[in-house]
N, C-alpha and C positions, 0 to 999 in steps of 0.2 A: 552569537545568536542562540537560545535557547529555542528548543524541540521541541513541542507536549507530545508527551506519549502516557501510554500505562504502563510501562513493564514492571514501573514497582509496585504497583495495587494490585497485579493478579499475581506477581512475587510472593505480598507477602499475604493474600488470602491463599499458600499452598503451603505457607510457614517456611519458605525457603529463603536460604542465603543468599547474597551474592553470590559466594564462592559454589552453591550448592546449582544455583540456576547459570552460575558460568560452564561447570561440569556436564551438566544435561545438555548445553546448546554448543556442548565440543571447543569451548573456549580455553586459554594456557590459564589465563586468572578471571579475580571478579571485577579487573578494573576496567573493563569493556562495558559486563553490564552497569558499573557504578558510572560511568561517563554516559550511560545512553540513559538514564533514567533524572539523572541530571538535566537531561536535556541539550548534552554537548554532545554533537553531531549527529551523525544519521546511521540506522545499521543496515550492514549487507546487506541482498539479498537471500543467501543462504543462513544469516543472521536472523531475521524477518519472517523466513520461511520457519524454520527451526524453532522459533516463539511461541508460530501456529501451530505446529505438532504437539508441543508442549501445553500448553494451555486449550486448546482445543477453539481460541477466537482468532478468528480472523487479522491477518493484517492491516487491513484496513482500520479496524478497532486498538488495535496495540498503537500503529503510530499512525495517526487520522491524520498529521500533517504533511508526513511523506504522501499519503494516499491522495491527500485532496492535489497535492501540486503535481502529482502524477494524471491524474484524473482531468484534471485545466488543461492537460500538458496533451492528451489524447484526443480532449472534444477538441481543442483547437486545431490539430492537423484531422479529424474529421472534418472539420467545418471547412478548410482548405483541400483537402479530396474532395468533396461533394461537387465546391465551387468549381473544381477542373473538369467534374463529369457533367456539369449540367450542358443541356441539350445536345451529349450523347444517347445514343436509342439503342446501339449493340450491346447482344446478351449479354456481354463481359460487363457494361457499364454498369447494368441494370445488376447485376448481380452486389456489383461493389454496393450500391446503391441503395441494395437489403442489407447488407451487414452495417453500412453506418448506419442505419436505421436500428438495428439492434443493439447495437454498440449504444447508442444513445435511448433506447430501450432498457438495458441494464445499468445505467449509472444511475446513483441516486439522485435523486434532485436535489440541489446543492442548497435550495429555501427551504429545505427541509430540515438540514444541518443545525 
């Protein structure tokens, strides 16, 4: 199953190699980044994280489809917290109660996408 991502469009608008943006993200070679740009499989976290340094975008933008099923993955056990807390009234509840509100406050709206 292929990925989309971008790591090779902002690769190569910085005119770097593989072996060059393997080096920057502390990789042994480039066939990590040649396999994830391909679109076979998925990178680390510290993989991911490492991108964003480098390039200065966001994760979410590098690999939109790790993000979006992370994303599905969060509002659904929000939407199953909510459901355990409804018609609690203690301040703990109500607190949980703002942060999924937030939580679903900062995701993008996926009709947006």
């Amino acid at each position: 199953m292929s990925h989309r991502n971008y790591l090779c469009l902002h690769r190569k608008r910085w005119a770097l190699s593989q072996r060059e943006l393997a080096l920057l993200l502390g990789q042994a070679s480039r066939s990590v980044v040649s396999r994830l740009e391909l679109g076979l499989g998925r990178p680390s976290l510290p993989f991911a994280i490492r991108c964003e340094a480098v390039f200065g975008v966001r994760v979410a933008e590098l690999f939109p489809e790790l993000f979006e099923e992370n994303h599905d993955q969060v509002m659904r056990q929000a939407a199953d917290l909510d459901r355990r807390l409804r018609g609690r009234t203690d301040a703990g509840s109500a607190r949980k109660r703002a942060l999924l509100l937030e939580i679903v406050g900062r995701m993008p709206n996926p009709d947006i996408r």
